[in-house]
C-alpha positions in Angstrom: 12.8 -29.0 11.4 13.7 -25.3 11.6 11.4 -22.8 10.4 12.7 -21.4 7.3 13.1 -17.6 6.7 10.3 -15.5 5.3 7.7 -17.4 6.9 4.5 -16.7 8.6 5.7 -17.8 11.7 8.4 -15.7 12.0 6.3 -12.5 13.2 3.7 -11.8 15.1 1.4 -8.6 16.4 1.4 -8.1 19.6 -0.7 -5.4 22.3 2.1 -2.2 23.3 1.4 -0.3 26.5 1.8 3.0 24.5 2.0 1.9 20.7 -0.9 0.1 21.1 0.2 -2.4 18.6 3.6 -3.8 17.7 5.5 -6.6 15.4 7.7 -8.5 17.1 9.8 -11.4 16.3 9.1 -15.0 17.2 12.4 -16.6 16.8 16.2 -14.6 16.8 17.3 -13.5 13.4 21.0 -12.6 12.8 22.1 -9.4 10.8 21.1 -9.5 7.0 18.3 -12.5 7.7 15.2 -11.8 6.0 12.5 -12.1 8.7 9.7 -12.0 6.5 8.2 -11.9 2.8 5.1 -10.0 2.3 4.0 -11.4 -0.9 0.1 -10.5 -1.2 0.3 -6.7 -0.6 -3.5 -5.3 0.1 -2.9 -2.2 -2.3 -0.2 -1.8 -4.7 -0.2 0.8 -7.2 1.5 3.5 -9.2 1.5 7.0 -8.4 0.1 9.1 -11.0 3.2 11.0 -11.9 4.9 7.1 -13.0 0.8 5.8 -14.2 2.3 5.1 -17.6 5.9 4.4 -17.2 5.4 1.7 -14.3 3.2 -1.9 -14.9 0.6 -1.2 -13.0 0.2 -4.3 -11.3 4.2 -5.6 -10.9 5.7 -1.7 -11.0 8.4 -2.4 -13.6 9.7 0.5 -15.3 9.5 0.1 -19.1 7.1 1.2 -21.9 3.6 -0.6 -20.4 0.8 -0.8 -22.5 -2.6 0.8 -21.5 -6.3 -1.0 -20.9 -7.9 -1.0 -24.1 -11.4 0.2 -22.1 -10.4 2.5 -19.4 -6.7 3.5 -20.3 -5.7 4.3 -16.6 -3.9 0.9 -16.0 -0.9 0.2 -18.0 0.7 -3.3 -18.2 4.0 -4.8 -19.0 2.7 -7.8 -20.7 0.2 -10.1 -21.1 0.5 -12.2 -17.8 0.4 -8.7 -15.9 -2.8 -7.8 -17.3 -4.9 -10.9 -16.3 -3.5 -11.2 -13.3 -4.0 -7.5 -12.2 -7.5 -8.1 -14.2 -8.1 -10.8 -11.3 -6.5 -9.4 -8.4 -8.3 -5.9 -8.8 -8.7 -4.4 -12.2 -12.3 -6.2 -12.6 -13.9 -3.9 -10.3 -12.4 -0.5 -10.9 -12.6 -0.8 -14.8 -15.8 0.2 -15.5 -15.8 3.0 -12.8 -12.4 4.2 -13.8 -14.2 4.9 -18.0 -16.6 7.4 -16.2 -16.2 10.7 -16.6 -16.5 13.3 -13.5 -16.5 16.5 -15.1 -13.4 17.1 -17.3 -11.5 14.5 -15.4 -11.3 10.9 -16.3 -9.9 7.8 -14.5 -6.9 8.6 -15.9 -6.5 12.0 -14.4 -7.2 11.4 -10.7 -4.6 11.9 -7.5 -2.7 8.4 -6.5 -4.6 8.8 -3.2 -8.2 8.6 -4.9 -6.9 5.8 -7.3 -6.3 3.8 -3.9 -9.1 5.2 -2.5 -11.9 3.7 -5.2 -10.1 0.4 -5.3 -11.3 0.1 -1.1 -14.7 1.6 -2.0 -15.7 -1.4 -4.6 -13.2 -4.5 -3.8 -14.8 -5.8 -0.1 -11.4 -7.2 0.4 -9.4 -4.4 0.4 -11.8 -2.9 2.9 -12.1 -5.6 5.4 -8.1 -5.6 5.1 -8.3 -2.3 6.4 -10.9 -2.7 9.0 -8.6 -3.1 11.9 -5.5 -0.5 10.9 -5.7 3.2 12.9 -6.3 6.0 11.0 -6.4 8.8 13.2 -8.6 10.5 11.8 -9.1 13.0 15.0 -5.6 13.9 14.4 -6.6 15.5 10.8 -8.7 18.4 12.5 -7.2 21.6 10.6 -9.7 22.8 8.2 -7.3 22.4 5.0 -6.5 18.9 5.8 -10.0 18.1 6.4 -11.0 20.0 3.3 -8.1 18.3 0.9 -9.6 15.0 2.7 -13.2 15.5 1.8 -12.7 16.5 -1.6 -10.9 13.1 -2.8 -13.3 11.1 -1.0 -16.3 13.0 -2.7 -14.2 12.2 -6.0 -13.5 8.5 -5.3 -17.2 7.8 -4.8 -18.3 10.0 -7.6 -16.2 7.8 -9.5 -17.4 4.1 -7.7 -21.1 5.6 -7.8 -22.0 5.6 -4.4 -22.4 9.2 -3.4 -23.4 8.9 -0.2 -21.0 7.2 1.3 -18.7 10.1 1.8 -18.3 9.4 5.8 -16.5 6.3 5.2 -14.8 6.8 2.7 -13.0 9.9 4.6 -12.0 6.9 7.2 -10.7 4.9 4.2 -8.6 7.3 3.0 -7.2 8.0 6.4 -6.5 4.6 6.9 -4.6 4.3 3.9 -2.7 7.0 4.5 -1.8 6.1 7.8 -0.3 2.9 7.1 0.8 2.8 3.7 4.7 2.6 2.5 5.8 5.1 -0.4 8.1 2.5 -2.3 11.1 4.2 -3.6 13.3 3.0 -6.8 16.4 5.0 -6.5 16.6 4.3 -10.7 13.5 6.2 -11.3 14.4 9.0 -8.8 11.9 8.9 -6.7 8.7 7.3 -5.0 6.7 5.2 -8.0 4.2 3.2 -6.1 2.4 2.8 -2.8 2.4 -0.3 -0.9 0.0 -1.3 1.8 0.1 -4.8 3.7 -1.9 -4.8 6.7 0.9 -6.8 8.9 3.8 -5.0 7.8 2.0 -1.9 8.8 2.3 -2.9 12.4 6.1 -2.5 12.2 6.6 0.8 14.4 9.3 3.8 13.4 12.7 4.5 15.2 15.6 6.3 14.6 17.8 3.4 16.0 15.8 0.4 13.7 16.7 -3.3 14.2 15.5 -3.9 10.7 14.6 -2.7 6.9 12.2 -3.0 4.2 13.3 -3.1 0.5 10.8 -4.1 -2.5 10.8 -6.4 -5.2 8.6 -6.0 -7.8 5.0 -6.9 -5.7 6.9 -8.3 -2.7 8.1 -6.2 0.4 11.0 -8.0 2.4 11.8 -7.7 5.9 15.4 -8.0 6.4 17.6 -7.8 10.1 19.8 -4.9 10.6 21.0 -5.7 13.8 20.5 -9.3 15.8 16.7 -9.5 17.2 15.8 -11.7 19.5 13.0 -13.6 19.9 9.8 -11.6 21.7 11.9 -8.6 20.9 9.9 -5.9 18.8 10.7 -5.1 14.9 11.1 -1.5 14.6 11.9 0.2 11.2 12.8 3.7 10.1 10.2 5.0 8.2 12.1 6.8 5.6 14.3 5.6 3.2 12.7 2.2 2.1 14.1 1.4 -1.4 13.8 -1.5 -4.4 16.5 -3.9 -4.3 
């Protein structure tokens, strides 16, 4: 029996003499073929500038309502908000009700949002524990500053101050490999999306294939024929909800 689209099967990572790492394909896909469905993303979450006009855990625009005990995650309805309750919400409630200053869950940067959710759910971190995040290549003093400064935040907020160090390697990881998603309807970028796979995907300016979102899902679709063995390659601008 064929292997039907969207399945695991259908990609793989492989080692790239100069890439280092690289998806490929494991069986030929025809133009407009979806290739894959990533369905469990690692992080998803509103930036801060769409916190109260996207769900927070499905990103649909609308009116969602806000946690009753921290008010910095906003849900579209009830099933949203014990599902994002189990998939992460949990462990960054209670941090996310301190208060740092004048600032409050509420206020903080999409990057330190992300950020705390690595620092106290041991999933998201061991999901990151094999993605690059070059942190040699950061080495100008404002980038490095601007870096230091959210990680200080995000454990100020998760209450473990001294783990600064790795929390800098977090946050350059996550930055590294995440996807801004775009919805064209809300002009503009409204969420990041990180799944560790899907990261492996390298850029081109001539790409074989595309990413577009739906809701928590990111789909990998054919732009051109692909062979099997040959490498996925994707540009890394642009990407878009269906």
């Amino acid at each position: 029996m064929p292997t039907p689209p969207g399945t695991a099967s259908s990609v793989d990572v492989r080692p790239h003499p100069s890439k280092r790492r690289a998806l490929h394909a494991t069986r030929p896909f025809q133009p407009g073929q979806v290739i894959h469905v990533f369905q469990q993303p690692l992080i998803l979450h509103p930036t801060a500038d769409h916190l109260d006009s996207v769900c927070t855990y499905c990103l649909r625009p609308g009116s969602p309502r806000a946690c009753s005990r921290c008010h910095a995650a906003f849900y579209c309805n009830a099933a949203c908000q014990r599902a994002g309750w189990t998939a992460i919400h949990r462990n960054e409630c209670k941090a996310l009700q301190r208060r740092t200053g004048s600032k409050t869950g509420a206020d903080l940067p999409t990057p330190v949002r992300i950020l705390l959710q690595a620092l106290l759910e041991q999933g998201v971190e061991r999901g990151l524990a094999d993605l690059e995040g070059h942190a040699e290549r950061r080495s100008n003093a404002k980038a490095w500053a601007d870096l230091e400064m959210m990680a200080t935040a995000a454990c100020a907020f998760a209450g473990r101050g001294g783990d600064t160090a790795r929390a800098i390697e977090l946050l350059c990881k996550i930055q590294t490999n995440a996807f801004h998603r775009l919805d064209e309807d809300l002009a503009g970028q409204v969420g990041i999306f990180l799944e560790p796979t899907l990261a492996m995907a390298n850029h081109s300016c001539i790409p074989n294939a595309t990413v577009l979102f739906m809701g928590r899902k990111a789909v990998l679709r054919a732009e051109t024929a692909i062979q099997a063995g040959q490498e996925i390659e994707i540009s890394y601008t642009g990407w878009c909800v269906a």
